[in-house]
C-alpha positions in Angstrom: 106.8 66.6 65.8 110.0 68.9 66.0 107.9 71.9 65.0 104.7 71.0 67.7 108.1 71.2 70.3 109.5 74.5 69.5 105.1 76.1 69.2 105.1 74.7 73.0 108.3 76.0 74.4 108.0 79.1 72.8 104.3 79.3 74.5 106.0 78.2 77.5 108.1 81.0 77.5 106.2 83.5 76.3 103.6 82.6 79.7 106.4 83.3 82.0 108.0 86.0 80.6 103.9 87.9 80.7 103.6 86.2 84.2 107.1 87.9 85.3 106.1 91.3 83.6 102.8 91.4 85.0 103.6 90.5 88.7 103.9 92.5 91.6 106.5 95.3 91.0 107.1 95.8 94.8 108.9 93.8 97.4 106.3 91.8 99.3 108.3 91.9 102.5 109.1 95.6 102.5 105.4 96.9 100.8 101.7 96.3 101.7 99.5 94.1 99.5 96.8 96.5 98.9 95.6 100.0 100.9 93.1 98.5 102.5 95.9 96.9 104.7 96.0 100.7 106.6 99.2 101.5 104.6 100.6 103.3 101.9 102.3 102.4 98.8 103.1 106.2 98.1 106.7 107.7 97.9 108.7 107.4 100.9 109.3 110.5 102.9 113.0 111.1 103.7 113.7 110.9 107.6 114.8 114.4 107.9 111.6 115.7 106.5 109.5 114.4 109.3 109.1 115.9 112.7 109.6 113.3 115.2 108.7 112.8 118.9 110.4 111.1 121.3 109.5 109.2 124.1 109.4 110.4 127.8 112.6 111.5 129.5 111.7 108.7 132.1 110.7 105.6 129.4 114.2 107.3 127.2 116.1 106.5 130.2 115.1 103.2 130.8 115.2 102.3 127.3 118.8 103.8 127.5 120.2 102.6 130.6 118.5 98.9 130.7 119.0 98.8 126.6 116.3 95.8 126.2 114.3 96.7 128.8 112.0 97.5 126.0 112.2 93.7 124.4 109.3 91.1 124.3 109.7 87.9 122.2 107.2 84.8 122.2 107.0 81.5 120.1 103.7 82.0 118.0 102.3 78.9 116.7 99.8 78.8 114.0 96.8 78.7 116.6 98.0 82.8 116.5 98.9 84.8 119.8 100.0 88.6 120.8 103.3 89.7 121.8 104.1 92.7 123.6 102.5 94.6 126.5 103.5 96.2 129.5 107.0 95.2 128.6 106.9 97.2 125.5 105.2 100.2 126.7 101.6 99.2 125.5 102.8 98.5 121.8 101.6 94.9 120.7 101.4 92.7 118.0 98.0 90.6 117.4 98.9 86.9 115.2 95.3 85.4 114.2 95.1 82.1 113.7 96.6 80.4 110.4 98.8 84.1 109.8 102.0 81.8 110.2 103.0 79.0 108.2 104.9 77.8 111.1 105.6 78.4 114.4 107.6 81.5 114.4 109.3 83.6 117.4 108.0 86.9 117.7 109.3 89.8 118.6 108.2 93.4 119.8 111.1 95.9 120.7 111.0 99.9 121.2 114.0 101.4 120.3 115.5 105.4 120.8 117.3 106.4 118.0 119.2 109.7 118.2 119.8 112.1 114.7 117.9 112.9 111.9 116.0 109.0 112.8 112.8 108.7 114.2 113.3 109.2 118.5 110.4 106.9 119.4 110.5 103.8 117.3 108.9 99.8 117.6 110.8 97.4 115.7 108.7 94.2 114.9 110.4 90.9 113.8 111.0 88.9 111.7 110.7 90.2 108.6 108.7 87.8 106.9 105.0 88.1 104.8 102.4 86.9 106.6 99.8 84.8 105.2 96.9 86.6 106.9 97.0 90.4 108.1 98.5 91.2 111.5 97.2 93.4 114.1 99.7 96.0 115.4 98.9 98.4 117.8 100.7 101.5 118.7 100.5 102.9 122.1 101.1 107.3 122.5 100.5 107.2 126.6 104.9 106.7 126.5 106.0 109.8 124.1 107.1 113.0 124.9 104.3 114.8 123.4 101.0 116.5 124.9 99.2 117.7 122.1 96.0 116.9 120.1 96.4 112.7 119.3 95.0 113.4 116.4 97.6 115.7 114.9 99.8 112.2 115.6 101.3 110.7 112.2 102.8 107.2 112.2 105.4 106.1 109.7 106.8 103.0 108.6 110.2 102.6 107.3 110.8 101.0 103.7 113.7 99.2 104.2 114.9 99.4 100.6 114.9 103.2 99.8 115.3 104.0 103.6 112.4 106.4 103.5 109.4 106.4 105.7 105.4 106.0 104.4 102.7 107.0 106.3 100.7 105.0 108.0 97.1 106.0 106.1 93.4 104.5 107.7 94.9 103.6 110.9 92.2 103.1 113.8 92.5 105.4 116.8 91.3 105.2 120.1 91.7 107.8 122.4 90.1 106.5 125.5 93.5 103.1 125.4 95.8 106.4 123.9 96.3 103.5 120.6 96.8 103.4 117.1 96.2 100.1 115.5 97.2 99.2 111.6 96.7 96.0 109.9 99.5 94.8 108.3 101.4 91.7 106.0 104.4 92.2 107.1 106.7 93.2 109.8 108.9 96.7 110.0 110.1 99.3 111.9 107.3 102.1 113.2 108.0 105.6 114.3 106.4 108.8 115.4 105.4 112.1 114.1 103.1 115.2 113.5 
């Protein structure tokens, strides 16, 4: 009986020890689940290495002197729901139905970071995993910048190494002056060509 014991823990153990090995090597929160998600799970590209845009002297200015003027939180239930709009400069967030566990607040804010950062960034929060792919969209008419959209790159930041992936497959629409990803998770978006 002692030996059928020791032939069951040891299988035990030798299960989760594979099951550990074999799982995910990324953080779920900070990486996509798969490319088809619109994102990449390539190596980060260091901030400095990215030409930026900012946004509008005028929308800078506002974001600067009003400092949440760029803010929009909502309670999303798990019926879904968008956040962000007019408020946020066009940038939104799209919650289907059943993509939260729970109700769960929201939030959609564009931020101006001066430096080596990103100038024009939109910070979504919380950062949690969503249990169904989330819609963000990513709105150009506000930036400084008035060349070819298409020549537009948009990066996310990888909160663990600090670096910034590009954004690959994203859907454009030149006639709303939007990009729109699909994402599992929430970060922090910026800018550049």
């Amino acid at each position: 009986m002692s030996s059928k014991r020791i032939t069951l823990v040891g299988l035990l153990v030798f299960t989760i020890v594979i099951v550990v090995l074999t799982s995910c090597s990324t953080d779920p929160l900070t990486a996509p689940k798969d490319q088809s998600a619109g994102l990449s799970i390539n190596q980060g590209i260091p901030a400095d290495q990215i030409n930026w845009i900012s946004w509008k002297p005028e929308v800078k200015e506002q974001i600067d002197v009003l400092a949440k003027s760029g803010l929009a939180g909502k309670m999303i239930t798990q019926s879904g729901g968008t956040v962000g709009g007019n408020i946020t400069f066009g940038n939104t967030v799209e919650i289907p139905a059943g993509a939260v566990p729970s109700n769960t607040y929201i939030t959609v804010e564009v931020l101006h970071v001066d430096g080596n950062e990103c100038g024009a960034e939109v910070e979504f929060l919380p950062s949690m995993q969503f249990l169904l792919s989330v819609k963000i969209t990513l709105s150009w008419e506000y930036l400084d910048f008035d060349g070819d959209p298409e020549d537009l790159k948009v990066h996310y930041l990888d909160e663990d190494t600090g670096e910034w992936i590009l954004v690959l497959n994203p859907e454009i629409s030149l006639e709303n002056k939007t990009i729109s990803v699909y994402v599992d998770h929430f970060t922090r978006y910026g800018w550049g060509f």
